[in-house]
C-alpha positions as CSV (number, residue, x, y, z in Angstrom):
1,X,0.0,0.0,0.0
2,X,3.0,2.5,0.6
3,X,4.2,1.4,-2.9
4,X,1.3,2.2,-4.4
5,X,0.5,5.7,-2.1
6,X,4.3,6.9,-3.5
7,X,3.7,5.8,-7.0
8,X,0.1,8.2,-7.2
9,X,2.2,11.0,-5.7
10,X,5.0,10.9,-8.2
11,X,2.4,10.9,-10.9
12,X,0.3,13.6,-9.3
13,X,4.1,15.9,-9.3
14,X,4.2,14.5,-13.3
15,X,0.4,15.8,-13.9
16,X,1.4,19.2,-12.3
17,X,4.6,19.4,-14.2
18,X,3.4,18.9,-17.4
19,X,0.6,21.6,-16.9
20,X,3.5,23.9,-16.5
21,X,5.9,22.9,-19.1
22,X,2.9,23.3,-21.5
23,X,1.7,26.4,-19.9
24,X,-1.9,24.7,-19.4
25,X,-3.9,26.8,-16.2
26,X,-5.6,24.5,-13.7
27,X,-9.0,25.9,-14.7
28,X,-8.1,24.7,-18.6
29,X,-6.7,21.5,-17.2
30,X,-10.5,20.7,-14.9
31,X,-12.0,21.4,-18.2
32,X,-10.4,19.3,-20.4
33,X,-11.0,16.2,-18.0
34,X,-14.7,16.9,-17.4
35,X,-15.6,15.1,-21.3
36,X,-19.3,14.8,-20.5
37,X,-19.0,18.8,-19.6
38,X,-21.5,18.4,-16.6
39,X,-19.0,20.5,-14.7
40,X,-17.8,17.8,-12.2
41,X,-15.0,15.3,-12.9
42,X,-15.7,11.7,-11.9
43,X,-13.4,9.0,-11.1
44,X,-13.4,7.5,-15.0
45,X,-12.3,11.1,-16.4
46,X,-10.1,11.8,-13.6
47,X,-8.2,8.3,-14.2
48,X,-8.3,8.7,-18.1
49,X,-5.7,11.8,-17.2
50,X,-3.8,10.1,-15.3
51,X,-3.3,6.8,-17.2
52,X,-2.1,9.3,-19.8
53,X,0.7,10.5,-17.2
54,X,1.5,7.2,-16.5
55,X,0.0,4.4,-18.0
56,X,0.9,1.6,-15.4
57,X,-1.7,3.2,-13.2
58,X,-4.1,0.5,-11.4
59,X,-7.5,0.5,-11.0
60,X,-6.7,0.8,-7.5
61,X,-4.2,3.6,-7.4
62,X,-6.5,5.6,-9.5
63,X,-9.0,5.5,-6.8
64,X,-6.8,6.5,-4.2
65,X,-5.5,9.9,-6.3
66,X,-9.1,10.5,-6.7
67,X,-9.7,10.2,-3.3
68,X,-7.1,12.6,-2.3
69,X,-9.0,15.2,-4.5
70,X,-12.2,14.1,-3.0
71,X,-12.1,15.9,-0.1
72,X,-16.5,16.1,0.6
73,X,-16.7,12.4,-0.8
74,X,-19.2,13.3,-3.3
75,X,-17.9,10.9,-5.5
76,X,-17.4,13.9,-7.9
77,X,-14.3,16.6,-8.0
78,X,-15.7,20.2,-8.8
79,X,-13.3,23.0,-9.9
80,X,-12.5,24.4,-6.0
81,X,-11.2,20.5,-5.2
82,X,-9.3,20.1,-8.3
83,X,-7.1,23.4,-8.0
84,X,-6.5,23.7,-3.9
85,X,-5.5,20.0,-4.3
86,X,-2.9,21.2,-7.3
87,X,-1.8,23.9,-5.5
88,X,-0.7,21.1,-2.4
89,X,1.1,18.8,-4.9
90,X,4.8,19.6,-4.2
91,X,6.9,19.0,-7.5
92,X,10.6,18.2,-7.6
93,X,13.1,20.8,-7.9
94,X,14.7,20.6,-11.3
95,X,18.4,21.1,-10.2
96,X,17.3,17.5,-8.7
97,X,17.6,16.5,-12.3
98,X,20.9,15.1,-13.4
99,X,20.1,16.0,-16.9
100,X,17.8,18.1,-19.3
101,X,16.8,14.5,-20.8
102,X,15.3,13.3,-17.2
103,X,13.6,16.1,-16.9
104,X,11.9,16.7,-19.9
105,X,10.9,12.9,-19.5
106,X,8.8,14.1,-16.2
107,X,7.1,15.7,-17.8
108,X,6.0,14.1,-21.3
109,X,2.2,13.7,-19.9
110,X,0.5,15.8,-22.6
111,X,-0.1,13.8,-26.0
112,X,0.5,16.8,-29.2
113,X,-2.7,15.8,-29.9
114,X,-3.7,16.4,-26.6
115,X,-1.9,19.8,-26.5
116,X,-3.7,20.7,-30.0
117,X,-7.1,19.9,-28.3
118,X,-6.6,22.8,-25.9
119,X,-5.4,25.1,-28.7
120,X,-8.7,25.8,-29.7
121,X,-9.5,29.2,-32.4
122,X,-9.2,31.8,-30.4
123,X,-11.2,34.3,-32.5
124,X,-14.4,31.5,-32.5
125,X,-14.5,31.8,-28.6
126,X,-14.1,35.2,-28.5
127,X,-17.4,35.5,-31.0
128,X,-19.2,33.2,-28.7
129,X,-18.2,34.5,-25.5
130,X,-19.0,38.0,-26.6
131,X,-22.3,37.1,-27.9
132,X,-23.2,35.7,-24.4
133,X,-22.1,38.7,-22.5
134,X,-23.5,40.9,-24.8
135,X,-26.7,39.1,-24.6
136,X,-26.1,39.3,-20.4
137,X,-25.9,43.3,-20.7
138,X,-28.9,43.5,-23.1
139,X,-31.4,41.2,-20.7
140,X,-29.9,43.5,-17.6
141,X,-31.0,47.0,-19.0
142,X,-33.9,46.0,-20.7
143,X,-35.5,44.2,-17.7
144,X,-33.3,46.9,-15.5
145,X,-32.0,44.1,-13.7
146,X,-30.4,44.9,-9.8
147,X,-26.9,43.3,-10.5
148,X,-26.6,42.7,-7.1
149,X,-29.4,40.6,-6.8
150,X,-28.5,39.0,-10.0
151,X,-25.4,38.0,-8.8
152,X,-26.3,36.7,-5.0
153,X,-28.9,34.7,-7.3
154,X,-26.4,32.4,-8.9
155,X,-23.8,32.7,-6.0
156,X,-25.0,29.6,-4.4
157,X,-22.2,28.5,-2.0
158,X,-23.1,32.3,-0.7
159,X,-19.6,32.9,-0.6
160,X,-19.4,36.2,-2.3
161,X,-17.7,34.9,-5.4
162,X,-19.5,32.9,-8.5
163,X,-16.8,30.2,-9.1
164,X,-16.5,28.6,-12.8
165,X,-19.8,26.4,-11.9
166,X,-22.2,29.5,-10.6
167,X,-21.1,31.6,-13.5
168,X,-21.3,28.7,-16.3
169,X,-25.5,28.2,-14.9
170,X,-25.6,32.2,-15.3
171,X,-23.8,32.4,-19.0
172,X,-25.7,29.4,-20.1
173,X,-29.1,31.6,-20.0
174,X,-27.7,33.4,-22.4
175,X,-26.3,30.5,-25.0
176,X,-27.5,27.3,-23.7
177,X,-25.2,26.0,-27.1
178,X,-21.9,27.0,-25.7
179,X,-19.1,25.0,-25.5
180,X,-16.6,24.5,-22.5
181,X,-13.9,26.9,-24.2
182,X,-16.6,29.3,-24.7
183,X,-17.6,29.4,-21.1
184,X,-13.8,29.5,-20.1
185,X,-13.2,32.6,-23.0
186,X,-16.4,34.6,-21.0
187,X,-15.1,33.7,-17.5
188,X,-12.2,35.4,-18.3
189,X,-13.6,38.0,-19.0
190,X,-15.3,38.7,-16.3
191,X,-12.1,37.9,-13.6
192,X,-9.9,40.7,-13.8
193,X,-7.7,39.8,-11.3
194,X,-7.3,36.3,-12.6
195,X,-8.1,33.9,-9.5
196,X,-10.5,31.7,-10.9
197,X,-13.2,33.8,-9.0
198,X,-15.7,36.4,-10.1
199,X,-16.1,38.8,-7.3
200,X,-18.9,41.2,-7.1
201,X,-17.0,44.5,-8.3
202,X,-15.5,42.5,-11.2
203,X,-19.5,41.4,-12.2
204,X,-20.9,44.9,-11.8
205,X,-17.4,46.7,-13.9
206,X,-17.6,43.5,-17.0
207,X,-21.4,44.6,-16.9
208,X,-21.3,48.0,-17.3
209,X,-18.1,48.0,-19.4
């Protein structure tokens, strides 16, 4: 069992090191293992990363990585599990490295066509995701909308933040069509300040903006 505990942590440093040699963000790297895009990542999508990683993974070893991200035992991950988990894993230094060689082996975890996947058209999400919003600042003034109450509406952890989740229910009033990248390209939009949370003076300034 220790074998196996210290094999899942060397390939939870390899997942984290690979999202930074190919400069993927934690909220991109959620999104590309939820493939049902139901906004939580189960224990089949979860594993199908990690086999990639490492593909010597058990069924068994699997489970216990998930569980370390499964920290309400929902049987799901959402985003907030996913990311403060990341931010725990503690990866190698690289002058541990003997060679340039052994450490890009570490961290060979994306496919190319993998990679490609995330590389998506960046002019085609910017379409959608502007649509959306703009269709979000149309149905505010012309129902003259409080965005206050608008945004404790879908902040439903009450938390004074609308993570990924709460603001993917709110943007998908607006396109129920859009994809995954599209919701990401709007998100971004909205958080300034680039921690993965909308607060409310970055809702009320995209809004009015």
């Amino acid at each position: 069992m220790q074998a196996a505990d210290q094999h899942v942590t060397e390939v939870l440093q390899k997942l984290k090191l690979a999202m930074k040699h190919y400069n993927i963000s934690t909220i991109d790297g959620y999104f590309k293992m939820d493939k049902d895009n139901n906004f939580v990542v189960s224990v089949s999508e979860f594993g199908e990363t990690l086999k990639q990683v490492d593909p010597t993974l058990t069924a068994y070893e699997i489970q216990l990585a998930f569980d370390r991200f499964d920290t309400n035992k929902s049987g799901t991950l959402d985003y907030s599990e996913f990311s403060s988990n990341m931010d725990k894993i503690q990866i190698p230094d690289t002058k541990t490295y003997t060679t340039k060689e052994q450490l890009q082996e570490s961290q060979q975890n994306v496919s190319k066509a993998e990679l490609e996947k995330l590389q998506n058209d960046q002019a085609a999400l910017q379409t959608a995701a502007d649509r959306a919003i703009s269709k979000l600042k149309q149905a505010v003034a012309y129902y003259n909308i409080n965005l206050y109450d608008l945004f404790r509406k879908y902040d439903s952890t009450r938390d004074g933040v609308l993570d990924i989740n709460e603001f993917a229910r709110l943007i998908l009033q607006m396109e129920p069509n859009l994809e995954i990248t599209d919701i990401l390209a709007a998100f971004g939009k909205f958080d300034s300040d680039q921690n993965y949370t909308i607060s409310i003076s970055e809702f009320q300034d995209a809004i009015k903006n």
